[in-house]
Backbone as CSV, one residue per row, in Angstrom:
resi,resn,N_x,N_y,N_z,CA_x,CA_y,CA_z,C_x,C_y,C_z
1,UNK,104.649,84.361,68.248,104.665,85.807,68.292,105.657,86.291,69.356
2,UNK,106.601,87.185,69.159,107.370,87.501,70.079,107.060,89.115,70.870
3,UNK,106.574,88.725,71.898,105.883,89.633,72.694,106.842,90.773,72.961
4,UNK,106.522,91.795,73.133,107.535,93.253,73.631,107.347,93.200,75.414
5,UNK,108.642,93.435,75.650,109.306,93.472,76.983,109.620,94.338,77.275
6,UNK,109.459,94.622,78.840,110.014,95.451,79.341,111.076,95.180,80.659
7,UNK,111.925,95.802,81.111,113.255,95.855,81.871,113.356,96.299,83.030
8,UNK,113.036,95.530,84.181,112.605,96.281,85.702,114.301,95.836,86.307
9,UNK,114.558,97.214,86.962,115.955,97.355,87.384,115.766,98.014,88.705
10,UNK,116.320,97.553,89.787,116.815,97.877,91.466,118.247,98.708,90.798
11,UNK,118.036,100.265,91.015,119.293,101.028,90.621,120.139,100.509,91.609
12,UNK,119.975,100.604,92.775,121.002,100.681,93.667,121.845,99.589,93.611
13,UNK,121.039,97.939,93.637,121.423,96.752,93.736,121.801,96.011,92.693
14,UNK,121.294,96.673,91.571,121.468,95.417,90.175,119.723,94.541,90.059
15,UNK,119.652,93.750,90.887,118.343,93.158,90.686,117.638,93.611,89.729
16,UNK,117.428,92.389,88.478,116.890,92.649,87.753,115.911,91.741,87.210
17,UNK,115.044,91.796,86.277,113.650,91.153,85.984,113.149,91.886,84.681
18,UNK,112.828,90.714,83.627,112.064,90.910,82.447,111.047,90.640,82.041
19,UNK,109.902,91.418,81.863,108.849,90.920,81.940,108.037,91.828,80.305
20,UNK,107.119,90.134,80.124,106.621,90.434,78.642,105.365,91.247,78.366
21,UNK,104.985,92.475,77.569,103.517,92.894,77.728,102.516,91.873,77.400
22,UNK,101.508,91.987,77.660,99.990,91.280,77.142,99.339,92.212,76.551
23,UNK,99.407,92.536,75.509,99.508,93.067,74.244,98.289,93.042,73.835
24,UNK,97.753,91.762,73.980,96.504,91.122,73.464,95.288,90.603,74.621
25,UNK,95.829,91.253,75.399,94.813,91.240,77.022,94.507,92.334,76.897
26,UNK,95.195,93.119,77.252,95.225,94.600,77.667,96.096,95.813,76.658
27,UNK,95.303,95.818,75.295,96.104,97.086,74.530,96.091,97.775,74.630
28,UNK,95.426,98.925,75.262,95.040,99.904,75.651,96.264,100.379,77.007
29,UNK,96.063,99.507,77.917,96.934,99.551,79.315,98.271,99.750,78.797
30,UNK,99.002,98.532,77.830,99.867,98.092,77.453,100.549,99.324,76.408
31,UNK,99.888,99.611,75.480,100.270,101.197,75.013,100.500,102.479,76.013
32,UNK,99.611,102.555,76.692,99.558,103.687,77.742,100.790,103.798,78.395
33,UNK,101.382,102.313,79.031,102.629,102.512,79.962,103.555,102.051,79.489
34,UNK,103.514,101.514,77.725,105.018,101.672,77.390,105.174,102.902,76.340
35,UNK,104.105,104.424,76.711,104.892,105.633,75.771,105.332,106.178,77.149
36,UNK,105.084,105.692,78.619,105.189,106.400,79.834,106.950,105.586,79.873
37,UNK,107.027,104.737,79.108,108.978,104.539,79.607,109.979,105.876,78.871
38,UNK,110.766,105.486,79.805,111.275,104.800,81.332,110.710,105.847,81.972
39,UNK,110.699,105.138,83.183,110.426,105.525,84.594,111.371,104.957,85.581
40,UNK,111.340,106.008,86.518,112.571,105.216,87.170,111.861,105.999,88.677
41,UNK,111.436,105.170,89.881,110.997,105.846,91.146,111.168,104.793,92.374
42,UNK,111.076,105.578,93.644,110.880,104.352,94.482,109.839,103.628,94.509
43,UNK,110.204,102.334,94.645,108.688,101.482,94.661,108.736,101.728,96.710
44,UNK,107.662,101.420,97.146,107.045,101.208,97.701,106.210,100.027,98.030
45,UNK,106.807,99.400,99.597,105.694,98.290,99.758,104.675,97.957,100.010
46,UNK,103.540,97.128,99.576,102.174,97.713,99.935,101.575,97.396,101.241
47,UNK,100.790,98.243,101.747,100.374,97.748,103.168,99.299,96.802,103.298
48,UNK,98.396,97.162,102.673,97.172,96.484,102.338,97.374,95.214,101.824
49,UNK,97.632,95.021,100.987,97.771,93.814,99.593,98.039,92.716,99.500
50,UNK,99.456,92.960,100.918,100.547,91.609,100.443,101.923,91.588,100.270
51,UNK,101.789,90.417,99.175,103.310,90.833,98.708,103.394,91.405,97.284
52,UNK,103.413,92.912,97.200,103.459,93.540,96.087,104.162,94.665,96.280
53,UNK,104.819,95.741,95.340,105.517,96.909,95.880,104.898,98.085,94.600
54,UNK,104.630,99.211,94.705,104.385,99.631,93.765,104.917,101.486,93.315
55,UNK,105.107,101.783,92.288,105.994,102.702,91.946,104.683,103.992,91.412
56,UNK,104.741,104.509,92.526,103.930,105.810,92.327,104.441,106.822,90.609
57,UNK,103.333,107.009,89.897,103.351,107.983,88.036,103.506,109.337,88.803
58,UNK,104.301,110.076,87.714,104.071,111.224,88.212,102.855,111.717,87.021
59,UNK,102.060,111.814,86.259,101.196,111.880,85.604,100.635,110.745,85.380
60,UNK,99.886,110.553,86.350,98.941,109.097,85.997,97.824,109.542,85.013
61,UNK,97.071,108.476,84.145,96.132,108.752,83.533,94.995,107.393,83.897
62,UNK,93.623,108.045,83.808,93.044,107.066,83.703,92.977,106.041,82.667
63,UNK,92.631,104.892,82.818,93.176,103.599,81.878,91.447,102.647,81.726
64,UNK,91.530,102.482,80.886,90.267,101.653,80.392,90.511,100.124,81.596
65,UNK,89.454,99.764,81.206,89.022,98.623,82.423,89.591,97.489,81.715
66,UNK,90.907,96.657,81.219,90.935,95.803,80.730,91.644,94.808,81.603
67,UNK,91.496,93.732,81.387,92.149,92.746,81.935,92.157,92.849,83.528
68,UNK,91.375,92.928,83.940,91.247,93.502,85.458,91.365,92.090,86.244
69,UNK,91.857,92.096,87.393,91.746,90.931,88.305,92.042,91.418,89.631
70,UNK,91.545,90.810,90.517,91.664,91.530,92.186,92.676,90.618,92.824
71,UNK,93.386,89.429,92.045,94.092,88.588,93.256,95.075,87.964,92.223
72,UNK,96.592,88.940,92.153,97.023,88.703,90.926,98.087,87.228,91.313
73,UNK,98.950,86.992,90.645,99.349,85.572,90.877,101.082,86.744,90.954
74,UNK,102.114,85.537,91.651,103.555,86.040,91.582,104.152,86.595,90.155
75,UNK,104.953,87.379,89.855,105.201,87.729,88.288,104.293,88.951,87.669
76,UNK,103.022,89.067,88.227,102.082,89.816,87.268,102.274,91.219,87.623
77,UNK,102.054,92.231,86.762,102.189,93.545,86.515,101.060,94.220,86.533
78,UNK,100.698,95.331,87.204,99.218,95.323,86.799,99.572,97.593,86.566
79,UNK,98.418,97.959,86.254,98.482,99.428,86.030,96.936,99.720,87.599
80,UNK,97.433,100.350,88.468,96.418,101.043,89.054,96.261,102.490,88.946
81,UNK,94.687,103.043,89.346,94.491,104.405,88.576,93.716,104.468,89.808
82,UNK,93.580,105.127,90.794,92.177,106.265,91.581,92.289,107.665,91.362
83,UNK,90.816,108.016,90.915,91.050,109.202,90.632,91.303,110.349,91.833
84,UNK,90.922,109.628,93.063,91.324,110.422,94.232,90.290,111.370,94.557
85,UNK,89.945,111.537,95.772,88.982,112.259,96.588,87.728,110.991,97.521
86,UNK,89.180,110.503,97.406,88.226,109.293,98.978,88.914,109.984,100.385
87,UNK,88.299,109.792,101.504,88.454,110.119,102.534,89.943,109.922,102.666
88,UNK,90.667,108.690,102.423,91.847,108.229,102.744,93.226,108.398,101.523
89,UNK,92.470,108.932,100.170,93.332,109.082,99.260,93.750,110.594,99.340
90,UNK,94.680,110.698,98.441,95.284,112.231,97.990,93.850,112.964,97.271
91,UNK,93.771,113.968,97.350,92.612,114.945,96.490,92.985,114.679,94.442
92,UNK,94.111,114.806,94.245,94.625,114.546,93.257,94.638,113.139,92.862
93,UNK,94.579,113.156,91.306,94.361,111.504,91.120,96.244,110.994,90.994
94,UNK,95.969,109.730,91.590,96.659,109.153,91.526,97.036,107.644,90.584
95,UNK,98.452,106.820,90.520,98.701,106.113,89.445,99.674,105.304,90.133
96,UNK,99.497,103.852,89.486,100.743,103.084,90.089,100.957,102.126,88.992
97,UNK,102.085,101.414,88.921,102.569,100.218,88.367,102.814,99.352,89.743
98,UNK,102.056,98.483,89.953,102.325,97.329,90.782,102.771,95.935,90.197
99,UNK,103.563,95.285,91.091,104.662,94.347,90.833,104.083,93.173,92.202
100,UNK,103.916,92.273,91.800,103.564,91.470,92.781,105.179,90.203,92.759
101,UNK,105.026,89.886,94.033,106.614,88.993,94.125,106.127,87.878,94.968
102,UNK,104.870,87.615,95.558,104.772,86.663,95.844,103.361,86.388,96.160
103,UNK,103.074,85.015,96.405,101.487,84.507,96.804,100.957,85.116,97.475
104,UNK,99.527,85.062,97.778,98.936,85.449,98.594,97.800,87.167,98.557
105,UNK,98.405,87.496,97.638,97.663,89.129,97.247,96.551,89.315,96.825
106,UNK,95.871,89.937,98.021,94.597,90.269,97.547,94.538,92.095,97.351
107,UNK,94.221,92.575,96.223,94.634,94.105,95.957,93.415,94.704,96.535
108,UNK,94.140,95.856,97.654,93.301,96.833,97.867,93.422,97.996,97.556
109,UNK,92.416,98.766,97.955,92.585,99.956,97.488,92.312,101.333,99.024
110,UNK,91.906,102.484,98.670,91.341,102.915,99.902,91.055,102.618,100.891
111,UNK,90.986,103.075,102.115,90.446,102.208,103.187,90.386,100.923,103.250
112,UNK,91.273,100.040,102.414,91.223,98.948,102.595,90.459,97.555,102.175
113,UNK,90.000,98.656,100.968,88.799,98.170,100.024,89.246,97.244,98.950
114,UNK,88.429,96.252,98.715,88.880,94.995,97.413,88.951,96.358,96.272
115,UNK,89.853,96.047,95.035,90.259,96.627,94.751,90.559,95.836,93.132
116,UNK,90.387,96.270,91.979,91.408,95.518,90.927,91.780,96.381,89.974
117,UNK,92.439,95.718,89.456,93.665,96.384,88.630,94.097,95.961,87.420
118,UNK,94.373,96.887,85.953,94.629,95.845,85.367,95.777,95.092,84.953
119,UNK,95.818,94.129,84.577,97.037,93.303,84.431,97.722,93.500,83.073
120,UNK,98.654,93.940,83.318,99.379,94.657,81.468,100.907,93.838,81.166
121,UNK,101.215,93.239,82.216,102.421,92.333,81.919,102.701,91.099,82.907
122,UNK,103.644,90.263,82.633,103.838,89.180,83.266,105.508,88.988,83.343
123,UNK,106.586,88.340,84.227,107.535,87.842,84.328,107.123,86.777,83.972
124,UNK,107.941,85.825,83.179,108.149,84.121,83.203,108.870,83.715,84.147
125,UNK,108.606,82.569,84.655,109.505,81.777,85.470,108.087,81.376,86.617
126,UNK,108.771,81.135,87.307,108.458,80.793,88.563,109.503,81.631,90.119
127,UNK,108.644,82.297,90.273,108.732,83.431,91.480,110.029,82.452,92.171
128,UNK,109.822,81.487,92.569,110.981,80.774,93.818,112.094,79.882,93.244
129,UNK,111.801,80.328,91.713,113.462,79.248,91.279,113.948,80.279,90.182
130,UNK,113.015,80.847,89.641,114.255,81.838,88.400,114.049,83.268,88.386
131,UNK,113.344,84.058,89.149,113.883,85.707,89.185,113.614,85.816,91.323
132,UNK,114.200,84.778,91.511,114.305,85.155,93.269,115.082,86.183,93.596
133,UNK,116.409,86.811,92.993,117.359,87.909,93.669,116.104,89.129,93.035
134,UNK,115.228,89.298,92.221,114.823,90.319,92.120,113.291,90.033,93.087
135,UNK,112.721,89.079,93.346,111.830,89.268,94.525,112.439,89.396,95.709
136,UNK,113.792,88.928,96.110,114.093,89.423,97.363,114.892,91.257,97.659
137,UNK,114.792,91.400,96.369,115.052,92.901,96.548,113.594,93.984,96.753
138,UNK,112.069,92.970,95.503,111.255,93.807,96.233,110.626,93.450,97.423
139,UNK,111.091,92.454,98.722,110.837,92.372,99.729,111.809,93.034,100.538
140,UNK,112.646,93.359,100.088,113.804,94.210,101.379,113.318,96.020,101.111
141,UNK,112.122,96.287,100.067,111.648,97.664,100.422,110.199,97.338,101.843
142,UNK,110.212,96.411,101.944,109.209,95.786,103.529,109.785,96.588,104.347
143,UNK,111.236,95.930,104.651,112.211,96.044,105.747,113.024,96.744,105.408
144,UNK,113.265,97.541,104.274,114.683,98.783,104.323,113.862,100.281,104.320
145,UNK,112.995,99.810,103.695,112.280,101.020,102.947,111.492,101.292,101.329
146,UNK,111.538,102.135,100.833,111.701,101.946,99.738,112.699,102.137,98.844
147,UNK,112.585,101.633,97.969,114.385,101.416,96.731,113.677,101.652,95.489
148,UNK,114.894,101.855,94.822,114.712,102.830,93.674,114.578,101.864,92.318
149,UNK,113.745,101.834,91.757,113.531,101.096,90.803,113.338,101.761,88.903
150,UNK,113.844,100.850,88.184,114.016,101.589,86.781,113.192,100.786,85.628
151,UNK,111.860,100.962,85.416,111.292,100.458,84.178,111.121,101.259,83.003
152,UNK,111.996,99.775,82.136,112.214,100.400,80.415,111.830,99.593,79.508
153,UNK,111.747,100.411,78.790,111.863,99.212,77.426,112.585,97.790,76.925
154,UNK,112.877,97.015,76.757,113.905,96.383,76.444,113.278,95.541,75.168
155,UNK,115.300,95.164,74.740,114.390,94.376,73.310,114.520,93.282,73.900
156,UNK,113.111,92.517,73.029,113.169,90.808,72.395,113.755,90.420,72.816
């Protein structure tokens, strides 16, 4: 079966990364954020989490509970949703596409709270031998800031 992909692009730098939906994990998720392409925003690195960076919706929606996991692996994509009105969140609900780039992530949320999310896509490879120029671009929003990132559609 040839899975539908999508096209994560560093405008500024080139860095780029293709990653396949899970279609059949998460259909629901997986519909939801590919009628939301393209998007194109700064990601942001996470404070809480790890090594992950994530690209604030400007209309987030809430998303059914599928494929959820709290400790995603390098490569994985996940959709986060709070609806907002925690002490530490925005009053307004909020939405993310998170991108994890390396080991170690445990997802939080609010205050610092375990947290999961669901998982709606994956990169192939292996994080440290075949999409490294695009994890070291989302580790230089750690240390530059945040950078501008472009998710689309792409074919097959």
């Amino acid at each position: 079966m040839q899975r539908r992909r999508l096209r994560l692009t560093f405008v500024a730098t080139g860095e780029s990364a293709a990653a396949e939906l899970l279609d059949e994990e998460a259909p629901e998720v997986c519909r939801m954020v590919w009628d939301l392409l393209p998007v194109e925003h700064r990601v942001i690195h996470g404070m809480y989490s790890g090594q992950e960076v994530f690209l604030l919706l400007d209309n987030p929606q809430p998303a059914p509970p599928e494929n959820l996991t709290q400790l995603p692996l390098p490569g994985e994509i996940l959709y986060f949703y709070d609806p907002g009105g925690n002490v530490t969140s925005a009053r307004k609900p909020g939405g993310e596409i998170c991108i994890v780039y390396g080991r170690g992530v445990t997802l939080r949320g609010p205050e610092g709270a375990p947290t999961y999310c669901s998982l709606f896509a994956r990169i192939p490879g292996d994080w440290k031998y075949d999409w490294t120029a695009f994890a070291q671009a989302c580790r230089r929003a750690r240390w530059e800031g945040p950078q501008r990132l472009r998710i689309e559609r792409a074919e097959p």
